[in-house]
C-alpha positions as CSV (number, residue, x, y, z in Angstrom):
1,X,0.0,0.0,0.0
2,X,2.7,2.5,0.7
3,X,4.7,1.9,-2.5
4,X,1.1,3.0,-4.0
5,X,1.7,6.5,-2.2
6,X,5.2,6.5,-2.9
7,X,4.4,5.9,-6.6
8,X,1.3,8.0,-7.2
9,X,3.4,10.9,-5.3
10,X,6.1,10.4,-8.1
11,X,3.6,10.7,-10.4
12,X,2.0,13.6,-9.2
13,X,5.5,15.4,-8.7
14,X,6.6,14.6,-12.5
15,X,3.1,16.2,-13.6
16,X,3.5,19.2,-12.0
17,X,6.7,19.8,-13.4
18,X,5.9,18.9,-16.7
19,X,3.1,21.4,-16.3
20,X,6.0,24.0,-15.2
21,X,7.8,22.9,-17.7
22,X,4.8,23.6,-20.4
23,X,3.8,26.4,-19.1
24,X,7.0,28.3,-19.4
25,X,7.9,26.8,-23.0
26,X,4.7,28.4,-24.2
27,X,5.7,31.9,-22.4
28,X,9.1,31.4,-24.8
29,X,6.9,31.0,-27.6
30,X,4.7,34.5,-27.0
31,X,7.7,36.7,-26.4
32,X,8.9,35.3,-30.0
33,X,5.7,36.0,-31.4
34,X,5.6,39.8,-29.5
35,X,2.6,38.7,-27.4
36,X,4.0,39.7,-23.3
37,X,0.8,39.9,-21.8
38,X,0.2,36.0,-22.5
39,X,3.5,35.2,-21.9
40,X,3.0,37.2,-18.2
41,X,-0.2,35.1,-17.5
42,X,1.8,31.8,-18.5
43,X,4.7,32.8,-16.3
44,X,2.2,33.7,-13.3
45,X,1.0,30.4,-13.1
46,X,4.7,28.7,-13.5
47,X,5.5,30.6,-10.8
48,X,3.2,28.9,-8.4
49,X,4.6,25.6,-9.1
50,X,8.4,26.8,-8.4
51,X,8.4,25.3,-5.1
52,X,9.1,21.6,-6.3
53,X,10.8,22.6,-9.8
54,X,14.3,21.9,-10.2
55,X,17.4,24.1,-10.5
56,X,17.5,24.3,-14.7
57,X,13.5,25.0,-14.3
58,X,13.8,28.1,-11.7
59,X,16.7,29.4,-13.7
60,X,14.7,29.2,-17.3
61,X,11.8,30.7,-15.4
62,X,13.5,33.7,-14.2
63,X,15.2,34.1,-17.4
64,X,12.1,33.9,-19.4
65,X,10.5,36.8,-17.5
66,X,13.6,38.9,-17.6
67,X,13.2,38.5,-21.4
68,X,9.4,39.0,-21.2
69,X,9.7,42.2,-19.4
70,X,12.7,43.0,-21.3
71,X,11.6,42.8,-25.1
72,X,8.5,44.1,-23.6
73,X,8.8,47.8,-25.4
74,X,6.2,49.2,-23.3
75,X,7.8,48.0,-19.7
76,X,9.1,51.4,-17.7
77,X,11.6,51.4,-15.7
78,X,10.0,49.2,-12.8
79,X,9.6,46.4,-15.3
80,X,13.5,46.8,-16.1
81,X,14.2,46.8,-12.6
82,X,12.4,43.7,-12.2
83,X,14.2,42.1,-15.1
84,X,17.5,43.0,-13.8
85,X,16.6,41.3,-9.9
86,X,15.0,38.6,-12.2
87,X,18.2,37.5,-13.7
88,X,20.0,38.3,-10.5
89,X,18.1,35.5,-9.0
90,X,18.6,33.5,-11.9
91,X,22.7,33.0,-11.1
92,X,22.3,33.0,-7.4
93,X,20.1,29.5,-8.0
94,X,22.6,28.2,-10.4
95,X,26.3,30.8,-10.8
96,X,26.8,28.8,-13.8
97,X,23.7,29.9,-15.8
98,X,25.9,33.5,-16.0
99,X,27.7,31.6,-18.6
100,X,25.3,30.6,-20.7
101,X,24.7,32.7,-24.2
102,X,20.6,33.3,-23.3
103,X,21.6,34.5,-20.1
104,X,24.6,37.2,-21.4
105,X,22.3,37.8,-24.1
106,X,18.9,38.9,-21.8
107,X,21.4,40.8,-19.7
108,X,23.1,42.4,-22.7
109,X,19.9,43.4,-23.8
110,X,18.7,44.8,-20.7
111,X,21.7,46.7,-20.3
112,X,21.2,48.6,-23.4
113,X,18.0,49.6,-23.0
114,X,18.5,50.7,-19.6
115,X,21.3,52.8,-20.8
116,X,19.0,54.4,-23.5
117,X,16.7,55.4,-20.6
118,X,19.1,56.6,-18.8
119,X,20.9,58.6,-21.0
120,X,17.7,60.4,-22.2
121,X,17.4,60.8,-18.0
122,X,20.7,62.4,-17.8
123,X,20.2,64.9,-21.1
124,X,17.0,65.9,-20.0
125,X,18.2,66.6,-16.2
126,X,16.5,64.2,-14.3
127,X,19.8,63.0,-12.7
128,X,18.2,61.1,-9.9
129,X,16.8,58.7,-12.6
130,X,19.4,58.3,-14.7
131,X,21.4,58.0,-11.2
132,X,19.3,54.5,-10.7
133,X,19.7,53.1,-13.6
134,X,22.7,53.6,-14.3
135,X,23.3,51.9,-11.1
136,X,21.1,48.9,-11.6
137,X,22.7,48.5,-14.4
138,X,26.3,48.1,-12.6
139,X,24.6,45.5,-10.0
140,X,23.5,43.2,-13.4
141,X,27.2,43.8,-14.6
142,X,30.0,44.5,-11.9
143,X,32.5,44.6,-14.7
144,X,30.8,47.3,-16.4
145,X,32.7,49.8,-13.7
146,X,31.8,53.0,-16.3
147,X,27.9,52.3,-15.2
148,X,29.1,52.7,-11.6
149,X,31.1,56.3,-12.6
150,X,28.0,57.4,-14.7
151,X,25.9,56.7,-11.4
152,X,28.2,58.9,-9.1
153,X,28.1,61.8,-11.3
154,X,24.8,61.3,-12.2
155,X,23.4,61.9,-8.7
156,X,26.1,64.2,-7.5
157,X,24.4,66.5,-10.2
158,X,20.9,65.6,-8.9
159,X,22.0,67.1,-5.3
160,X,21.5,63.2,-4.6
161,X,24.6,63.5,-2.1
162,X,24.2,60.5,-0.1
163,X,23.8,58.4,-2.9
164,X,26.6,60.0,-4.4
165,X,28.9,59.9,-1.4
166,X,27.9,55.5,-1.5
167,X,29.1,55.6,-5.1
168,X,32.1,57.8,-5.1
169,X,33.5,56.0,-2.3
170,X,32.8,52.3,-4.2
171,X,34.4,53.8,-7.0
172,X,37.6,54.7,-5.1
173,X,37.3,51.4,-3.5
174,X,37.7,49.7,-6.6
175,X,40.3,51.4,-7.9
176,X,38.7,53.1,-11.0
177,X,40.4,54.7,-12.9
178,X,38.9,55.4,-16.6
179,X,42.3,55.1,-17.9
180,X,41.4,54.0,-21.6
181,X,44.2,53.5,-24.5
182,X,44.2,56.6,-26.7
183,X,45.8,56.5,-30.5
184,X,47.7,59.6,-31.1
185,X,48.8,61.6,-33.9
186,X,50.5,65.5,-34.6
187,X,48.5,67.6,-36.8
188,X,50.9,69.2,-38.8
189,X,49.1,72.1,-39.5
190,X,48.9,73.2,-35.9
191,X,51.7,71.1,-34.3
192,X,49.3,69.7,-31.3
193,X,48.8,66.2,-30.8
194,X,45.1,64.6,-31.2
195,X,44.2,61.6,-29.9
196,X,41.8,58.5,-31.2
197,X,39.6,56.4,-29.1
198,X,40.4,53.5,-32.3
199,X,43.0,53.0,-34.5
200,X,41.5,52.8,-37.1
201,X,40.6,56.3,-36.5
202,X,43.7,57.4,-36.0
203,X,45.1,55.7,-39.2
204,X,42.6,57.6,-41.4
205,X,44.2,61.0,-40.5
206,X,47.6,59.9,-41.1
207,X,46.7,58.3,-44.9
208,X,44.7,61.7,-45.3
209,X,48.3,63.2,-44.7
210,X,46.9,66.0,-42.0
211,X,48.5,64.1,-39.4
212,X,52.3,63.0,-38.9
213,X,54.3,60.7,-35.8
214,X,51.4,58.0,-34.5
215,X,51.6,56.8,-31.2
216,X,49.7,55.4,-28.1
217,X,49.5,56.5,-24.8
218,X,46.8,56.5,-21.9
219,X,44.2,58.7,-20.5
220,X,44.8,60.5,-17.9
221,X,43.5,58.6,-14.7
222,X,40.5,59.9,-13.4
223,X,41.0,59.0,-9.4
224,X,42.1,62.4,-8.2
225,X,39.1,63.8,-9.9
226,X,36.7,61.2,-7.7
227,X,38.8,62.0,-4.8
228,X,38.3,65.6,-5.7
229,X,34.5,65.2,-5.7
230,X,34.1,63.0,-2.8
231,X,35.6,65.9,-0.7
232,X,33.2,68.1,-1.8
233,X,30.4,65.4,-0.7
234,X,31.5,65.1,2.3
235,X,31.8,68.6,2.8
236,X,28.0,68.6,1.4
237,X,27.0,66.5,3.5
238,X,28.4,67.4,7.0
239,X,31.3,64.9,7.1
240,X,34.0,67.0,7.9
241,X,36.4,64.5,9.2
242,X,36.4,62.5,6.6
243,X,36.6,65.8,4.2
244,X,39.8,67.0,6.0
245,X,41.7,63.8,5.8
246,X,40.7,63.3,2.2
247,X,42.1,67.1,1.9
248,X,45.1,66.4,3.2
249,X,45.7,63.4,1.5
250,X,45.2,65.2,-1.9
251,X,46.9,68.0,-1.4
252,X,49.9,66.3,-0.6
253,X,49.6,64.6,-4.4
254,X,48.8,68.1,-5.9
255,X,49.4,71.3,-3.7
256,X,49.1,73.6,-6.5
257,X,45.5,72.8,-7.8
258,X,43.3,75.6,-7.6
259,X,39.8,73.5,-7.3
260,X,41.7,71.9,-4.0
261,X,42.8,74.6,-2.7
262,X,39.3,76.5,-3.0
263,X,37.3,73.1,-1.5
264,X,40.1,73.3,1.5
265,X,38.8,77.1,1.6
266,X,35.6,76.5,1.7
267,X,35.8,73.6,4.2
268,X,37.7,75.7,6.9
269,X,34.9,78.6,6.1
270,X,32.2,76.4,6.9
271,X,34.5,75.1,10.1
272,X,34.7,78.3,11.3
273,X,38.8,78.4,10.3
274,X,38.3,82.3,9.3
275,X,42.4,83.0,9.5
276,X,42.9,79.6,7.4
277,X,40.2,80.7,5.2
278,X,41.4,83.8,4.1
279,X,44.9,82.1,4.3
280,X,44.2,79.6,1.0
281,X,42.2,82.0,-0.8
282,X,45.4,84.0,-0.9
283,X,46.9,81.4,-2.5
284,X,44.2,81.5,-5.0
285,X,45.1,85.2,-5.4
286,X,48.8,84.6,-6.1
287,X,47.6,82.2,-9.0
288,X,44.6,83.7,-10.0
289,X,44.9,87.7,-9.3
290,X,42.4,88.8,-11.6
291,X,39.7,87.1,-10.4
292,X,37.0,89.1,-8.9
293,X,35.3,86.6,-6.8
294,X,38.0,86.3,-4.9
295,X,38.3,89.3,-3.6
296,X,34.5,89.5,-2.8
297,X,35.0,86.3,-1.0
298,X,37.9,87.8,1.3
299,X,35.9,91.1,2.0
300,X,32.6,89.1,3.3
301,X,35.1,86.8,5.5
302,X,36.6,89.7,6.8
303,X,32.9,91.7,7.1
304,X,32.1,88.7,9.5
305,X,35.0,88.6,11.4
306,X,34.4,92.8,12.3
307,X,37.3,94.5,9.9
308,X,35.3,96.6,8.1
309,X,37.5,98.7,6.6
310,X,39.4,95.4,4.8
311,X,36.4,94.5,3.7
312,X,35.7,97.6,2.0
313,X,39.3,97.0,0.5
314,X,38.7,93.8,-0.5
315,X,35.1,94.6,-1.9
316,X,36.9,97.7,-4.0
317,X,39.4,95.6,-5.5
318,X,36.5,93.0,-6.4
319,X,34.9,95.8,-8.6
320,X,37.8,97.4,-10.1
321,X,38.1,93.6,-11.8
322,X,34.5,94.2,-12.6
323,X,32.6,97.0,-11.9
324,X,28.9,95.3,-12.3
325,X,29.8,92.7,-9.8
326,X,26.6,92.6,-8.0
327,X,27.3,91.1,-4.8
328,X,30.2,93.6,-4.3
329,X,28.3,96.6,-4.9
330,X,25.4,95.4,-2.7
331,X,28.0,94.6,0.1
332,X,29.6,98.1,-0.3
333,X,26.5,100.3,0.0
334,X,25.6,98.0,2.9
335,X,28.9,98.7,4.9
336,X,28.6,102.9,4.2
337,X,25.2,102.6,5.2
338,X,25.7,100.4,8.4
339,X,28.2,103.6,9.6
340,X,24.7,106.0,10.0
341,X,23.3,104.4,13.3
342,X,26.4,106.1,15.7
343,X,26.2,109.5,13.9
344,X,22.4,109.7,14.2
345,X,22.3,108.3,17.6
346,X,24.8,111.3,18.7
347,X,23.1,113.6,16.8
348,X,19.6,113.2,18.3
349,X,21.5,113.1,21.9
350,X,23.1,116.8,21.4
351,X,21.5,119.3,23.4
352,X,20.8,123.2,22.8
353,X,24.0,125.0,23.4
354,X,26.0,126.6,21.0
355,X,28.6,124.1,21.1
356,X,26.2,121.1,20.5
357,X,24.5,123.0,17.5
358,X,28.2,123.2,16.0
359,X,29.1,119.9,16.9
360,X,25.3,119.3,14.9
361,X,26.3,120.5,11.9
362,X,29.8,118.8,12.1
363,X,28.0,115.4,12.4
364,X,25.2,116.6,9.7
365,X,28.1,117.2,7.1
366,X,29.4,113.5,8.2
367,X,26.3,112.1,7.6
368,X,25.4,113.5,3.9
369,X,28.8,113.0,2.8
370,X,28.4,108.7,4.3
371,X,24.8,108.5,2.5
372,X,26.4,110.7,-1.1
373,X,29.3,108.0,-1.3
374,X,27.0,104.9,-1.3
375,X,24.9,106.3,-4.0
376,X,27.0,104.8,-6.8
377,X,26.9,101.4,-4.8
378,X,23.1,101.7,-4.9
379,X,22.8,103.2,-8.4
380,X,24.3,100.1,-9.5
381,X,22.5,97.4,-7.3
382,X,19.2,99.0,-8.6
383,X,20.8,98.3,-12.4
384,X,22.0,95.2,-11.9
385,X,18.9,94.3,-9.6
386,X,15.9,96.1,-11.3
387,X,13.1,94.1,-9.8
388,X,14.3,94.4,-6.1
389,X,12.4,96.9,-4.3
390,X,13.8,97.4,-1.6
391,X,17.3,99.0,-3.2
392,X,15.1,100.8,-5.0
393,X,13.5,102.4,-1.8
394,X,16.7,102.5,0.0
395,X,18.1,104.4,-3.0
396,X,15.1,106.6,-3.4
397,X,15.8,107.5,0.8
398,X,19.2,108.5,0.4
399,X,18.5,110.8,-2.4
400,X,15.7,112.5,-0.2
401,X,18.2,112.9,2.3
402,X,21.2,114.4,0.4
403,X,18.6,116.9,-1.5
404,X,18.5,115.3,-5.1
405,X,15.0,115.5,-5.0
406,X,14.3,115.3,-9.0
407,X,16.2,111.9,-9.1
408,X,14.6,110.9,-5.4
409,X,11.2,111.3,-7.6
410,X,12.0,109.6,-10.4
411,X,13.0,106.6,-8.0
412,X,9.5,106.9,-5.9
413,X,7.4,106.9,-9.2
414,X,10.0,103.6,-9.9
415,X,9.0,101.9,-6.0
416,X,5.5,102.4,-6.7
417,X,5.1,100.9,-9.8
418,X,7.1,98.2,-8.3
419,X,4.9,97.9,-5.4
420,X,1.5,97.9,-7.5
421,X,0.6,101.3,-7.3
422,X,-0.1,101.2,-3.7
């Protein structure tokens, strides 16, 4: 009686994996014949009889949906996404099955049209998405390290900074480098070298004759660059620690490199490190001394820290280098105006006596000649601002108060048509 068990339970187990078996043939047939939603409801109801199927039958059934939702042209990315987990379950049943041509070939294809999503993603701004499929499509191929660089920059630009932080560090972890062959050749018209990604490239400028002495050489590595950008992640992101000894360790490689120097600067600024601060963007100076930013940078560190009068200095030099430079004439009419308060405040303490009406007139004369010299500053913050009312009515004030009362008209007539005619 028990063998009868034993036997009809054999039988029962070879039918339901016949059925399997069936079932996901006939799904391989409707993907052929461009029919996924029949090939879905055949796969759906393998899928409940993957319990007692073998190893070969679980990997062709994750397979044949990775090619269903694959070659599916309508499947979005979630549908990809699936696909790629799909076939990652497929070679943790059986590693071998990564070796097989159906397997490379559903991953190859899945690769490409991930990367054609998320290439569109990337040239239509929407780094965070072209960020995840990018890296999905490293996890399907950990070879493919350029999928893993694409993702890093992809959602550094998407302000995806924690993500980016993950993938910068894999990347140094690794080693990338993006050092790639290049085939090289003088043009002998201008005398600089070009350089091929293929030689057969390369060869068809030399039998054109433009080109003279072939070579090869490699790209330039790209690991400073990560290293570069993982500093300014961390800074980003509030890891200052780790930003600092990554600093340190890169500008001991290159102390000369103006974007390191200016990330160090802008590290010890958020730190606090005002003296260090203003210490590297000297440096800068020295290499870059025409550079207006600069300057502007110095005077607002030094406007913080209380010197007043170098930040003036600074803000001047800023808009000798270029006179429209917003921020520095905002931040000069600002400091002339900040000197009012004490001279008002004295003034409206003075008393009656001859003395104090002298010493009024004194301060009076101060005052005009402080509100007449941050005119220009004003003049051109209203310019280079025109919809911002408030320099408007700041610099329709100070012309009430140093009697240009045509122009303090013109401006009033300019605040209320600003402000809605209210």
């Amino acid at each position: 009686m028990k063998n009868k068990f034993l036997i009809a339970g054999l039988m029962l187990m070879t039918a339901v994996t016949f059925g399997q078996k069936k079932e996901i043939k006939k799904a391989e047939k409707a993907i052929k014949s461009g029919d996924f939603t029949e090939a879905m409801s055949l796969l759906s109801q393998a899928e409940g009889m993957l319990g007692s199927a073998d190893t070969d039958e679980k990997v062709s059934f994750y397979i044949t949906r990775a090619e269903a939702n694959t070659n599916n042209m309508a499947s979005g990315f979630d549908k990809l996404a699936q696909a790629g987990a799909d076939l990652q379950k497929a070679i943790e049943i059986d590693p071998a099955s990564a070796k097989s041509s159906r397997y490379e070939n559903a991953v190859n294809v899945l690769k490409q049209k991930m990367e054609e999503g998320a290439i569109k993603d990337f040239r239509s701004k929407n780094y965070t998405s072209a960020s995840t499929k990018y890296y999905s499509m490293y996890n399907l191929s950990k070879s493919d390290t350029i999928f893993l660089a694409n993702a890093a920059i992809s959602a550094k630009n998407g302000q995806d900074y924690e993500n980016a932080v993950s993938y910068y560090e894999e990347l140094i972890r690794i080693g990338y480098s993006d050092i790639k062959k290049q085939y090289i050749a003088t043009n002998k018209e201008t005398g600089k070298v070009e350089s091929y990604n293929t030689k057969p490239e390369r060869d068809l400028m030399l039998n054109a004759g433009t080109h003279i002495l072939p070579g090869v050489q490699n790209s330039p590595s790209k690991q400073e660059d990560f290293l570069s950008d993982l500093t300014l992640l961390y800074i980003e992101t509030g890891k200052h620690d780790k930003a600092l000894s990554l600093m340190r360790e890169l500008r001991a490689k290159n102390s000369d490199d103006p974007r390191l120097i200016r990330a160090e600067a802008d590290l010890q600024y958020k730190l606090g490190n005002t003296a260090e601060y203003q210490r590297l963007i000297g440096e800068l100076i020295d290499s870059d001394p025409n550079n207006p930013e600069l300057y502007f940078n110095l005077g607002v560190t030094s406007g913080k820290s209380g010197n007043k009068e170098k930040a003036m200095e600074y803000y001047k030099k800023a808009l000798s280098l270029d006179p429209d430079y917003v921020g520095a004439n905002i931040n000069m009419a600002s400091l002339i105006l900040d000197m009012q308060p004490p001279i008002v405040e004295e003034m409206n303490n003075l008393g009656s006596s001859n003395a104090d009406y002298k010493r009024y007139d004194v301060l009076k004369a101060e005052l005009t000649e402080i509100q007449r010299s941050s005119i220009p500053y004003l003049e051109a913050s209203v310019r280079l601002r025109p919809d911002d009312v408030d320099f408007a009515r700041t610099l329709m004030n100070i012309y009430t108060q140093v009697g240009e009362d045509a122009k303090a008209k013109e401006m009033k007539a300019k605040v209320e048509a600003m402000d809605g005619g209210e």
